[in-house]
ROSEDREN-269674 format. One record per residue (C-alpha): z, y, x; residue in one letter. Coordinates in nm, 2 decimals. Each point is the difference from the previous one (the first is absolute). Layout:
BEGIN
((Z, Y, X), 'A'),
...
This chain:
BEGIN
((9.42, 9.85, -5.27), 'X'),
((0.02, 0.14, 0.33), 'X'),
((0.15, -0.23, 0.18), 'X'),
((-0.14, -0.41, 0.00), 'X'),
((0.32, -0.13, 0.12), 'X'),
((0.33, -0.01, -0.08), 'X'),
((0.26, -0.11, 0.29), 'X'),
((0.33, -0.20, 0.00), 'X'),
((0.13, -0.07, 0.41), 'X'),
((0.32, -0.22, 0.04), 'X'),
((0.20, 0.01, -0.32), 'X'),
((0.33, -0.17, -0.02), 'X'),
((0.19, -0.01, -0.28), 'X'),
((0.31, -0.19, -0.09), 'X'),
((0.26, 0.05, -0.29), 'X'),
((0.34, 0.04, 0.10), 'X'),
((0.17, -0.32, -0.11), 'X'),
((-0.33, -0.18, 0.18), 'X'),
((0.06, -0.21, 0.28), 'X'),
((-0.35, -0.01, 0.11), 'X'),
((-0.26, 0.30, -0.07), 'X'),
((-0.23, 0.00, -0.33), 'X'),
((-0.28, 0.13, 0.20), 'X'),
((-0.06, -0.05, 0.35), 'X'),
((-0.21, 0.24, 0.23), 'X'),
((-0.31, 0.02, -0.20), 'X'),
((-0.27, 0.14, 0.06), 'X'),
((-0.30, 0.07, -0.20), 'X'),
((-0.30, 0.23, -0.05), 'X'),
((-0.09, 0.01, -0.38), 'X'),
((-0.36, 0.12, -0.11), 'X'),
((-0.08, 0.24, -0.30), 'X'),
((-0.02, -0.25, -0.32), 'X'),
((0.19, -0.25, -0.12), 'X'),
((0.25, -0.23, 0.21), 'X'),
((0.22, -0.26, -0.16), 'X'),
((0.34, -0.06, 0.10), 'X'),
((0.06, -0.40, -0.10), 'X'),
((0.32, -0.24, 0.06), 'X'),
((0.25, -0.17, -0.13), 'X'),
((0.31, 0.18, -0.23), 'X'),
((0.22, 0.16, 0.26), 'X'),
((-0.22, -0.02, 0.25), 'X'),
((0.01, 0.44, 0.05), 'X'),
((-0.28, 0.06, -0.14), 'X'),
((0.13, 0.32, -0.27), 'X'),
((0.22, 0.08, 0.34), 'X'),
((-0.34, 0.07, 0.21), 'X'),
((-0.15, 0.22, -0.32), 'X'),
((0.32, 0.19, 0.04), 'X'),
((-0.01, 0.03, 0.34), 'X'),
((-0.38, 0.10, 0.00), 'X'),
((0.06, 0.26, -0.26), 'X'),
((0.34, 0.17, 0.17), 'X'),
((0.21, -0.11, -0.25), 'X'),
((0.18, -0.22, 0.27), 'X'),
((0.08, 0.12, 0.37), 'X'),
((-0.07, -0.28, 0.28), 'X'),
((0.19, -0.11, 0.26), 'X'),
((-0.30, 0.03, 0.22), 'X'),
((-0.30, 0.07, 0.03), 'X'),
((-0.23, 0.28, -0.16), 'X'),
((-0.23, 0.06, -0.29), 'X'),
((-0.28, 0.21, -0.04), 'X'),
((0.08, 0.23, -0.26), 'X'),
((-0.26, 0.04, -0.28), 'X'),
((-0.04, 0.34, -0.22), 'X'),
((0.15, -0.08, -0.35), 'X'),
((0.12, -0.37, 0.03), 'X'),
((0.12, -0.17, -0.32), 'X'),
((0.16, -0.31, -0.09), 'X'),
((0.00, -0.18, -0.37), 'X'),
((0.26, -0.24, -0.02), 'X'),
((0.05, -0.35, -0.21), 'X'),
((0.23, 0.15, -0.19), 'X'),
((-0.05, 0.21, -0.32), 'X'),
((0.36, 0.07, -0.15), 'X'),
((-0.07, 0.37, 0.07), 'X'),
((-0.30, 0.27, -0.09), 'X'),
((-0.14, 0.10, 0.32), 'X'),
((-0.03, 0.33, 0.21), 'X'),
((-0.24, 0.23, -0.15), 'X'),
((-0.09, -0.17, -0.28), 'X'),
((0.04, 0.28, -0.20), 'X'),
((-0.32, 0.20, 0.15), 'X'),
((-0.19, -0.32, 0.03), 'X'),
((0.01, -0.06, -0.36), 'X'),
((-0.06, 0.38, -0.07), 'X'),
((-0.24, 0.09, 0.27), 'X'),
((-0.38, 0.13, -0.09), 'X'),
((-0.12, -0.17, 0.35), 'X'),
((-0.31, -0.19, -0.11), 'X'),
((0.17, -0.25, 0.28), 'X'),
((0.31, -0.01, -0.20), 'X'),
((-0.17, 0.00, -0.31), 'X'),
((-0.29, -0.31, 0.12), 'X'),
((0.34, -0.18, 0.07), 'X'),
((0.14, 0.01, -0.30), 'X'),
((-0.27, -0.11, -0.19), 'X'),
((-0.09, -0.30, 0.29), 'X'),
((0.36, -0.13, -0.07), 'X'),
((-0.01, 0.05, -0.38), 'X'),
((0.33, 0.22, 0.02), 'X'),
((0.11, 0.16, -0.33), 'X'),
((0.13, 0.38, 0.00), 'X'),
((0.35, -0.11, -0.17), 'X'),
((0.07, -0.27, 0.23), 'X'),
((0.23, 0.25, 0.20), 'X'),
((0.23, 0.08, -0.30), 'X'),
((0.05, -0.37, -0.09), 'X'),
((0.03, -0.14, 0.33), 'X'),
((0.33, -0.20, -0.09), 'X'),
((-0.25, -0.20, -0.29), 'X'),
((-0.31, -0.04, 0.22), 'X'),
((-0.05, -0.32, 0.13), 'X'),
((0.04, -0.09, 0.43), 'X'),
((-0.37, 0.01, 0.01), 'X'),
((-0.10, 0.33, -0.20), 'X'),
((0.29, 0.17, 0.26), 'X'),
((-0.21, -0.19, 0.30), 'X'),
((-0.30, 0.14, -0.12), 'X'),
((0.12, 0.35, -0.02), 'X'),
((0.21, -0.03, 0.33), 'X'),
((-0.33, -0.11, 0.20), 'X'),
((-0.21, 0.26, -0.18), 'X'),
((0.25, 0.24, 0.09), 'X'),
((-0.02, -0.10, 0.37), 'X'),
((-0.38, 0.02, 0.00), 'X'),
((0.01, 0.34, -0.07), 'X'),
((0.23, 0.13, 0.26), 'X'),
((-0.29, -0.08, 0.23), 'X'),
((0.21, -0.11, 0.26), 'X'),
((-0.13, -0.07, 0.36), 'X'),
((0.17, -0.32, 0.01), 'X'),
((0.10, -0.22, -0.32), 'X'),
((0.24, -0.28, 0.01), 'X'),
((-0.01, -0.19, -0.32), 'X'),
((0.22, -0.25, -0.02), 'X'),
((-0.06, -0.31, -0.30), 'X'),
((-0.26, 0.23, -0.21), 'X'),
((-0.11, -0.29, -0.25), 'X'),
((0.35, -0.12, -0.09), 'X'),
((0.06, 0.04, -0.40), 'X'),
((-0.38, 0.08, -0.02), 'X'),
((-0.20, -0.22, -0.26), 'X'),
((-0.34, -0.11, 0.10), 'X'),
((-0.14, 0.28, -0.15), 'X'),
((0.20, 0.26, 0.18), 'X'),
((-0.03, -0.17, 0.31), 'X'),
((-0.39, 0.09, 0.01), 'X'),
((0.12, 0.34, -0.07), 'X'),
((0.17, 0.04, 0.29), 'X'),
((-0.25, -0.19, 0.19), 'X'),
((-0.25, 0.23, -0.05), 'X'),
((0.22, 0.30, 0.05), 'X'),
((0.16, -0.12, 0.37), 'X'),
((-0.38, -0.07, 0.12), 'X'),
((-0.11, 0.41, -0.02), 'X'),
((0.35, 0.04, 0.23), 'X'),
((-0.16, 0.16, 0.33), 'X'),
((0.30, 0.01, 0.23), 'X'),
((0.19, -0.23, 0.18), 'X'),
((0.13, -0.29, -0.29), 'X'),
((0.25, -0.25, 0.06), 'X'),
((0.07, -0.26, -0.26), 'X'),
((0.26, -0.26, -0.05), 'X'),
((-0.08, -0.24, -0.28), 'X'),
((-0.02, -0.35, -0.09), 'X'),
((-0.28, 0.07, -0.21), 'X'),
((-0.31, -0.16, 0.19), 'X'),
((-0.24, 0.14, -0.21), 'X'),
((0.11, 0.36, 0.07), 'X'),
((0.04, -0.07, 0.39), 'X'),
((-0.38, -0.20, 0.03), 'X'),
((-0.12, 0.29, -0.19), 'X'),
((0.11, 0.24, 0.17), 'X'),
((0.14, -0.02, 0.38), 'X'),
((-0.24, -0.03, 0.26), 'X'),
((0.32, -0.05, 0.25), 'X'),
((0.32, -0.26, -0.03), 'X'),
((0.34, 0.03, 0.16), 'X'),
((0.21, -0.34, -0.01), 'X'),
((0.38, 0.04, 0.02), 'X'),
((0.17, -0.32, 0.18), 'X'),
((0.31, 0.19, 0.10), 'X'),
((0.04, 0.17, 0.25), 'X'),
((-0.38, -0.11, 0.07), 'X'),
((-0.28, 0.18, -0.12), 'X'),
((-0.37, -0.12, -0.08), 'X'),
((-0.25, 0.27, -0.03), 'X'),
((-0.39, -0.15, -0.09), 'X'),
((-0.33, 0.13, -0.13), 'X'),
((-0.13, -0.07, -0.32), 'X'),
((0.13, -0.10, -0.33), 'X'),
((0.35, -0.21, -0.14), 'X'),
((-0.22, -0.28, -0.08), 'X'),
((-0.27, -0.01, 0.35), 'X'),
((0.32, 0.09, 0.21), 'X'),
((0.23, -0.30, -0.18), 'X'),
((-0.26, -0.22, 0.03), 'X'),
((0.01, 0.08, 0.41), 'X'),
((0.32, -0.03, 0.06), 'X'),
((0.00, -0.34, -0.19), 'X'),
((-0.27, -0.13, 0.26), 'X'),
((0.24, 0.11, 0.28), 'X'),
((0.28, -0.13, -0.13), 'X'),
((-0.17, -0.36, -0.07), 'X'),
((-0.13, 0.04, 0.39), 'X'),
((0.35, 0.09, 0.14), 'X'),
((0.15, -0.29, -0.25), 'X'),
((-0.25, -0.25, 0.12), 'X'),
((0.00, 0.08, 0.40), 'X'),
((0.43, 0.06, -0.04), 'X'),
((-0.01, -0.39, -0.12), 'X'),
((-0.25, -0.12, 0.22), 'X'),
((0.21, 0.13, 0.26), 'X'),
((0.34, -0.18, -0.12), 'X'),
((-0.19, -0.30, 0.00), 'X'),
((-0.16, 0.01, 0.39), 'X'),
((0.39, 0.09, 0.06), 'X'),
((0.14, -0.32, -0.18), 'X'),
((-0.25, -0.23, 0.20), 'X'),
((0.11, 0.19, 0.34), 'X'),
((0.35, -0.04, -0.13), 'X'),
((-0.08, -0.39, 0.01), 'X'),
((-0.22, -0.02, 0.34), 'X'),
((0.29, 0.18, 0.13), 'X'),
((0.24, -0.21, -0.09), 'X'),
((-0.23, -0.33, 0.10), 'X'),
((-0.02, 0.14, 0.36), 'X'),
((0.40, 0.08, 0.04), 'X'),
((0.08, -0.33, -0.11), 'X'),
((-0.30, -0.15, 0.28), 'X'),
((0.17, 0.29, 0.23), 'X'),
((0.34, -0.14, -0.05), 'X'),
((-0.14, -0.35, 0.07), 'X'),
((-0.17, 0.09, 0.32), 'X'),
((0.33, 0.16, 0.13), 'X'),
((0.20, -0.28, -0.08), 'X'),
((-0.31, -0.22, 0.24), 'X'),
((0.01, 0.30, 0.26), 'X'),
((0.41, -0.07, 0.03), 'X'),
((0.13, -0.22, 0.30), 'X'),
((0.31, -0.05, -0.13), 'X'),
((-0.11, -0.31, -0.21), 'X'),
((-0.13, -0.14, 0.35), 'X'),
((0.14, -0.23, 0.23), 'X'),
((0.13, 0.14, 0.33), 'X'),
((-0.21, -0.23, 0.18), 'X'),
((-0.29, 0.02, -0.15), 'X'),
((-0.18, 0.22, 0.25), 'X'),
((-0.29, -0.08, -0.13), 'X'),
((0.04, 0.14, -0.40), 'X'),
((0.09, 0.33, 0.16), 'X'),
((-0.27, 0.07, 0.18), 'X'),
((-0.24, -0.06, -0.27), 'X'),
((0.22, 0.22, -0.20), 'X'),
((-0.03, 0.26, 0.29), 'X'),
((-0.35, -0.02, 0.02), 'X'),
((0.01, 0.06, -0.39), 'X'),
((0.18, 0.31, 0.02), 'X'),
((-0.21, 0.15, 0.28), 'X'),
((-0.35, -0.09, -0.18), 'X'),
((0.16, 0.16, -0.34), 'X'),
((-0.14, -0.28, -0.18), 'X'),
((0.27, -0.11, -0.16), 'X'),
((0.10, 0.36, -0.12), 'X'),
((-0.33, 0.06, -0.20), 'X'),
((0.20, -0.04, -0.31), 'X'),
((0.19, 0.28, 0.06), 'X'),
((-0.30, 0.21, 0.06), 'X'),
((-0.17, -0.11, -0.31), 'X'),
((0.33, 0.12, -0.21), 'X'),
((0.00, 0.36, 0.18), 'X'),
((-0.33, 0.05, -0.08), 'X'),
((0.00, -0.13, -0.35), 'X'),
((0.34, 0.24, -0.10), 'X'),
((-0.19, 0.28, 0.17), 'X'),
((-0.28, -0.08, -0.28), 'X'),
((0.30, -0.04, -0.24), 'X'),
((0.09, 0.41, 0.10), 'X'),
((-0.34, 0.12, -0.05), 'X'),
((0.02, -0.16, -0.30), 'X'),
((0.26, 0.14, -0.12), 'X'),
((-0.07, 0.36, 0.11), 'X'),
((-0.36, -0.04, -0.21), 'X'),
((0.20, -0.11, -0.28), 'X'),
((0.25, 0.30, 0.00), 'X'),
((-0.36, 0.23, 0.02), 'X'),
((-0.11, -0.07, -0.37), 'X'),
((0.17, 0.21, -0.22), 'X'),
((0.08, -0.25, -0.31), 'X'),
((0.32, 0.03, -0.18), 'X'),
((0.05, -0.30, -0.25), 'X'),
((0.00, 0.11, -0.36), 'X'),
((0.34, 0.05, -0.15), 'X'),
((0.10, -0.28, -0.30), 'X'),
((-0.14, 0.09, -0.30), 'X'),
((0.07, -0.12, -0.36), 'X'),
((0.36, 0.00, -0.22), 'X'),
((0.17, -0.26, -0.12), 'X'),
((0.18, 0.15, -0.30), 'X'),
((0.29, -0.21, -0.20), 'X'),
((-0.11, -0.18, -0.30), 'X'),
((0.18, 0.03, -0.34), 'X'),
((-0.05, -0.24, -0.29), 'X'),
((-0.09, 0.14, -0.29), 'X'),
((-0.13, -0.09, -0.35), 'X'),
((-0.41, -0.02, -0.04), 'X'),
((-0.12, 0.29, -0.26), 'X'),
((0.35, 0.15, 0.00), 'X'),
((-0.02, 0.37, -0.10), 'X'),
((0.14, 0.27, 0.18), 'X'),
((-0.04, 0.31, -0.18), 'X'),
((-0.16, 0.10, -0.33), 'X'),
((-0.07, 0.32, -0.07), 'X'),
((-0.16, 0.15, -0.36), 'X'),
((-0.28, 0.26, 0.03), 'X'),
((0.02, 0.32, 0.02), 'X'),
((-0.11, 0.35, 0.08), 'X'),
((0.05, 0.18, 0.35), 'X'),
((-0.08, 0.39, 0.02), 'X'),
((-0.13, 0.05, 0.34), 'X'),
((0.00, 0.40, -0.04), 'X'),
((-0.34, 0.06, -0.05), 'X'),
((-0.13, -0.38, -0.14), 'X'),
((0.18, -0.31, -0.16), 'X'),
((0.02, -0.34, 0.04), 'X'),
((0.05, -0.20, -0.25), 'X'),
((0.06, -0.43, 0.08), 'X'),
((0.06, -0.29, -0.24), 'X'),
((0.28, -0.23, 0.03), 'X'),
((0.04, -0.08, 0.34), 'X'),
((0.16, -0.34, 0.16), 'X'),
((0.01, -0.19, 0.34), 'X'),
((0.05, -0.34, 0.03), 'X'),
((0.25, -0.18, 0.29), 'X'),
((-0.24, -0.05, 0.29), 'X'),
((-0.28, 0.23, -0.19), 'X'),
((-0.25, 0.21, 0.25), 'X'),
((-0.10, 0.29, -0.14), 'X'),
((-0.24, 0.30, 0.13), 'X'),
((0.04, 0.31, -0.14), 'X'),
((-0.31, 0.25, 0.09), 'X'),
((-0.13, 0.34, -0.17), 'X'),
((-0.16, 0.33, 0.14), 'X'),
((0.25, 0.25, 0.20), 'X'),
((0.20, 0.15, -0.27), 'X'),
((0.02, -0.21, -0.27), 'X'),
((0.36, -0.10, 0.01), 'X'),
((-0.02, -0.29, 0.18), 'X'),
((0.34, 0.13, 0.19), 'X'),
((0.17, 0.13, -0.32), 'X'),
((-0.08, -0.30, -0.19), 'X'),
((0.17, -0.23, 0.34), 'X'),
((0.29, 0.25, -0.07), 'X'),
((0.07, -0.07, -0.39), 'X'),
((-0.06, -0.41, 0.05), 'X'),
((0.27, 0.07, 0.28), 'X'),
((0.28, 0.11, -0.20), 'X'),
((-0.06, -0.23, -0.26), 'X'),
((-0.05, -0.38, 0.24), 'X'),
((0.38, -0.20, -0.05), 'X'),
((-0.06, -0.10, 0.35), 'X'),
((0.32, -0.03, 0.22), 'X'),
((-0.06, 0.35, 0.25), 'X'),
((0.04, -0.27, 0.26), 'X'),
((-0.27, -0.19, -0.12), 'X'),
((-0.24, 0.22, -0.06), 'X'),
((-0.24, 0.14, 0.32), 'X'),
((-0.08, 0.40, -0.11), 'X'),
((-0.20, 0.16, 0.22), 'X'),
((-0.17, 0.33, -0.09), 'X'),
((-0.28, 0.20, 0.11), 'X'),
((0.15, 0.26, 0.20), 'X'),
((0.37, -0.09, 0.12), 'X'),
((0.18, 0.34, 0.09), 'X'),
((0.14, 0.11, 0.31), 'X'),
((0.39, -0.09, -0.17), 'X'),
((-0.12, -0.29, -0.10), 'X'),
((-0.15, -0.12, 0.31), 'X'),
((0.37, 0.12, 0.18), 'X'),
((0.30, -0.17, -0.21), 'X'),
((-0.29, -0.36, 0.12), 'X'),
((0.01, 0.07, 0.36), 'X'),
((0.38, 0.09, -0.08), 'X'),
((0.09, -0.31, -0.19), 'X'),
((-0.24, -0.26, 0.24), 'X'),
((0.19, 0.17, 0.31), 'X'),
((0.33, -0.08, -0.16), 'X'),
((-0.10, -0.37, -0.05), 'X'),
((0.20, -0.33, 0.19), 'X'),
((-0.21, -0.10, 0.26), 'X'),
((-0.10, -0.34, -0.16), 'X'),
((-0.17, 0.19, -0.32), 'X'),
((-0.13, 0.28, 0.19), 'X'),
((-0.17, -0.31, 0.20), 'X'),
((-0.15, -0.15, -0.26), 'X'),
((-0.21, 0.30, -0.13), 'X'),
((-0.06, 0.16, 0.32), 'X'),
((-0.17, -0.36, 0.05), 'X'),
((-0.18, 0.07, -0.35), 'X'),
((-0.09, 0.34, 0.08), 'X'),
((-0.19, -0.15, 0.38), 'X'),
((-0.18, -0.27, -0.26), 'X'),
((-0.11, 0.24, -0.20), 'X'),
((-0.13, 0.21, 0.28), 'X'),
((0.19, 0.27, 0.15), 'X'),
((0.24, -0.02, 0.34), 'X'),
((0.36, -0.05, -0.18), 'X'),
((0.15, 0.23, 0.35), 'X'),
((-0.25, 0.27, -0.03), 'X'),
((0.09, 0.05, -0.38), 'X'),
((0.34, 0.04, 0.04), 'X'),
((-0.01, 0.20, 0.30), 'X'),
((-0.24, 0.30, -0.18), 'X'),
((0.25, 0.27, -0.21), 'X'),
((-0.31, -0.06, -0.26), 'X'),
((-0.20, -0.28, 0.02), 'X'),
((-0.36, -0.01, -0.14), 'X'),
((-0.06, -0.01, -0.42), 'X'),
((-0.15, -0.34, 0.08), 'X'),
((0.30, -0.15, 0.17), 'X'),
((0.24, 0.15, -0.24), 'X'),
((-0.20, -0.20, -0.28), 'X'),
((0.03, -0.29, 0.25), 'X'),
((0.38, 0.04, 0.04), 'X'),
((0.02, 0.02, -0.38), 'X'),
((-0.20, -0.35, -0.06), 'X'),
((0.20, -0.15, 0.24), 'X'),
((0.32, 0.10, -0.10), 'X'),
((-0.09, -0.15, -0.35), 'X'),
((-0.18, -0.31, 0.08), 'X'),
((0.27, -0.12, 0.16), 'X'),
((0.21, 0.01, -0.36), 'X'),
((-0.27, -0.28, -0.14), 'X'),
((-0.11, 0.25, -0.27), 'X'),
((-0.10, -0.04, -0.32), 'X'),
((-0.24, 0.34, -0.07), 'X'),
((-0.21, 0.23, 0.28), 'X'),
((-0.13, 0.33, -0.13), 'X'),
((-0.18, 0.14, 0.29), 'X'),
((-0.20, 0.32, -0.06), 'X'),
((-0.30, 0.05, 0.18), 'X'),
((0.14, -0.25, 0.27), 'X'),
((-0.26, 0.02, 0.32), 'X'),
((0.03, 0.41, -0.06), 'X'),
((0.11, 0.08, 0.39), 'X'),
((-0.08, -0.33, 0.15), 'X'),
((-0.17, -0.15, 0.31), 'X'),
((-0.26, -0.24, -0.10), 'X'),
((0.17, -0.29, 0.19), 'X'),
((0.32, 0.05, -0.21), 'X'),
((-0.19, 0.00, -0.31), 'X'),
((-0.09, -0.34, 0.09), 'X'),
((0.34, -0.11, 0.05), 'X'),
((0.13, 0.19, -0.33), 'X'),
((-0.29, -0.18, -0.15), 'X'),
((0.15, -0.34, 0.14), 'X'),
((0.35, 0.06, -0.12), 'X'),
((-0.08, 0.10, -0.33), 'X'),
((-0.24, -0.29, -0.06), 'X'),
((0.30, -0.26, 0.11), 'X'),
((0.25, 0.18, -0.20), 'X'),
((0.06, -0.14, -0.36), 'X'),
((0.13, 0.31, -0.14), 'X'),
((-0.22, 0.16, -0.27), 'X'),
((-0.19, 0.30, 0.09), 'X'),
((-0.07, 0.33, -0.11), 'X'),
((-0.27, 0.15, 0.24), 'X'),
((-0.16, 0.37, -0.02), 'X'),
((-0.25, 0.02, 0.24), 'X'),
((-0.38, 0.18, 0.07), 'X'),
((-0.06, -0.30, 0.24), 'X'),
((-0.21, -0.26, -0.16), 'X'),
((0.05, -0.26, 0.25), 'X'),
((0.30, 0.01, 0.01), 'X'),
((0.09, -0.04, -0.40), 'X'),
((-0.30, -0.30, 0.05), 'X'),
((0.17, -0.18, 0.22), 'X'),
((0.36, 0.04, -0.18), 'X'),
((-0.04, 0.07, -0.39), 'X'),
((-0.09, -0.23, -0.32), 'X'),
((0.06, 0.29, -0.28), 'X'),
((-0.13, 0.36, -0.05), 'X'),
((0.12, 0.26, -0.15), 'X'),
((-0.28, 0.28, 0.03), 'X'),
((0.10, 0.34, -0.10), 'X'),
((-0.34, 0.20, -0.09), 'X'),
((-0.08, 0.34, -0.14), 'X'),
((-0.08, 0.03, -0.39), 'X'),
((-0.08, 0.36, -0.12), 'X'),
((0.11, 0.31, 0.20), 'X'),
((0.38, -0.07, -0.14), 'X'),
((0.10, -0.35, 0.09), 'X'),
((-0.04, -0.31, 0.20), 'X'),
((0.08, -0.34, -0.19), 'X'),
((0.11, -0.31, 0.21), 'X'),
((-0.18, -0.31, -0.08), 'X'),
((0.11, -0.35, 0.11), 'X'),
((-0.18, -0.30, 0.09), 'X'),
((-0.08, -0.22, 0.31), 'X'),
((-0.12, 0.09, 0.38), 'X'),
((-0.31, -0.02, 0.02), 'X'),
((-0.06, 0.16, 0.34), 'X'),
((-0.16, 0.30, -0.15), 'X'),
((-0.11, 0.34, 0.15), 'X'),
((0.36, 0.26, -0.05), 'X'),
């Protein structure tokens, strides 16, 4: 590259139904190489790729323009630009990336069968081979199986320009920034070094700025009582200093009292309270100078619903599934009231279609039943805004308090015309918890999440007696939530077959 630097000097930015502005005057100087871009859902953080790639205008502020920028969205609904002479190019670049991400020649003509994560891989490849000055990629491992994820790995380290990388994947961010920019709205934290070394830093200061911000409140408490001690004495020495309880006579009383007055001694109390609430002020100021906000509540409490032990929910007889190119073929399938159930296989190999069959088969009241799917479309994600704007106040309340417990800011969501693809699966697990349900299918369910909120998800699913149907890539999470496995694996080069059996926490 020949330039070392690229420049961002005062942005602002701030959505029209905003009160207050997304992004702030920032500031920032980002090296060739890496940098991720980490924060909570909502926080801005696919508004600052837009912005950095010209996709979005400012309010203020400039940005260096960069030869040949490109942004690669969350989303995958649609085939991107120039696909077509990526996947027919002679390039040996083009071709090296193809091969690096395992993408098959027909994927383009079947693109409505493939799965999210054979579309990610061709979309990333696809951006790779532009060559673009500066790449904004934006959630790159989401859908990816562990496999794939080295895949991509490997083919976002030979990247030479400038990178920037929003993901919750810590693997892919240790691996591969050497840079880290923390959104706090409208704040901004930019640090050397990796997610895990720079996390790890800002843990130390925030356990120094906790301690020092108590320490402080407790140094003001005691003033608060030594100044109250010495008003009382104070008030008590005025009421000595006054003549009025004297005798008119008594000459002698007021004199001493004079001679009291002049000396200052009895007014020493006084001093010793100005001096100890002017301690009280610096104090406070010191206080006010460390920069700790108290953690937001975490945790939901989610109605309970009694419900017969072993009671089933759905039974389903094997069958056959054509996936277009492969089949899968599962036994008789059931789940059990309360039942936990992971459901993993390699990209491609129906995991989504079979979620869809089971779907329209469960005799689950729609009210009852939690769907949410992989990708939730732009339609989708509008008549929910639509219907939680149109909400009394009392039940809009009570999620919006759901949705700060599970992570995001409640005002910010609403205020966005589109909110983030992790809040909108927030928003949707809210609105059904609530409900006490009985069944949550959740596909790929930390797909587009911070990795505070998929702690709280976590939480909530693990207090919630509903039975669960889980497709995920992420093995902690399934460890920390699932009892049952159904593992989807290839057999031939025609099908896959689904086996069942129990979690055992192995590899995906």
């Amino acid at each position: 590259m020949s330039r070392s630097f690229f420049t961002v000097q005062h942005l602002t930015f701030s959505y029209e139904q905003s009160i207050e502005p997304l992004i702030r005057d920032f500031s920032c100087q980002f090296e060739t190489g890496w940098t991720g871009i980490a924060g909570a859902n909502g926080c801005g953080k696919t508004t600052l790729l837009r912005l950095l790639t010209g996709l979005l205008s400012p309010d203020s502020g400039t940005v260096q323009a960069c030869t040949r920028a490109v942004y690669c969205e969350q989303r995958t609904d649609f085939m991107p630009d120039h696909l077509d002479r990526f996947m027919r190019s002679t390039d040996p670049e083009a071709m090296r990336l193809r091969a690096q991400l395992h993408i098959e020649p027909d994927w383009p003509a079947r693109w409505d069968s493939l799965s999210h994560g054979e579309r990610k891989r061709m979309q990333m490849g696809n951006a790779l081979a532009l060559n673009p000055g500066l790449l904004a990629v934006d959630e790159p491992s989401n859908h990816l199986d562990y496999g794939a994820r080295q895949f991509l790995f490997h083919a976002l380290k030979q990247y030479r320009g400038f990178g920037l990388l929003v993901s919750h994947d810590r693997e892919l961010l240790d691996g591969l920034c050497s840079h880290i920019l923390f959104m706090y709205p409208p704040d901004m934290i930019f640090r050397k070094g990796n997610y895990s070394t720079v996390t790890r830093d800002l843990d130390n200061e925030k356990a120094f700025q906790i301690h020092h911000f108590e320490a402080a409140g407790r140094k003001i408490k005691k003033l608060q009582k030594q100044v109250q001690k010495r008003k009382h004495k104070a008030a008590q020495a005025d009421v000595k200093r006054s003549k009025r309880q004297l005798s008119s006579r008594d000459h002698d009383a007021k004199s001493k009292m004079d001679l009291a007055r002049l000396t200052g001694k009895d007014a020493t109390e006084g001093r010793i309270q100005k001096r100890l609430e002017k301690q009280m002020e610096r104090m406070e100021k010191e206080k006010q100078s460390f920069r700790y906000k108290k953690a937001s509540p975490a945790g939901v409490r989610i109605p309970k619903q009694a419900r017969k032990s072993g009671q089933t929910l759905f039974h389903v007889p094997g069958a056959v599934l054509d996936l277009g190119n492969r089949r899968l073929v599962f036994p008789d399938l059931s789940i059990q009231s309360g039942e936990r159930i992971g459901l993993t296989g390699p990209n491609g190999c129906g995991k989504s279609t079979l979620i869809s069959f089971l779907t329209e088969r469960i005799p689950v009241q729609k009210d009852r039943l939690i769907l949410i799917p992989q990708e939730i479309g732009l339609h989708e994600t509008q008549t929910l805004l639509q219907r939680m704007h149109n909400l009394d106040g009392e039940s809009k309340g009570r999620i919006m308090s759901l949705i700060s417990r599970l992570g995001s800011d409640p005002v910010r969501l609403l205020e966005t015309g589109l909110p983030s693809p992790g809040e909108i699966r927030k928003l949707i697990l809210a609105e059904g918890l609530q409900k006490a349900p009985e069944f949550i299918i959740m596909d790929e369910p930390t797909n587009h999440m911070d990795l505070p909120s998929v702690r709280h998800v976590e939480t909530a699913l693990a207090e919630c007696d509903a039975a669960l149907l889980l497709v995920s890539h992420d093995r902690v999470f399934l460890d920390r939530l699932v009892r049952q496995h159904w593992k989807i694996r290839p057999e031939g080069t025609e099908r896959y077959v689904l086996e069942a059996g129990t979690w055992m926490g192995s590899v995906i």
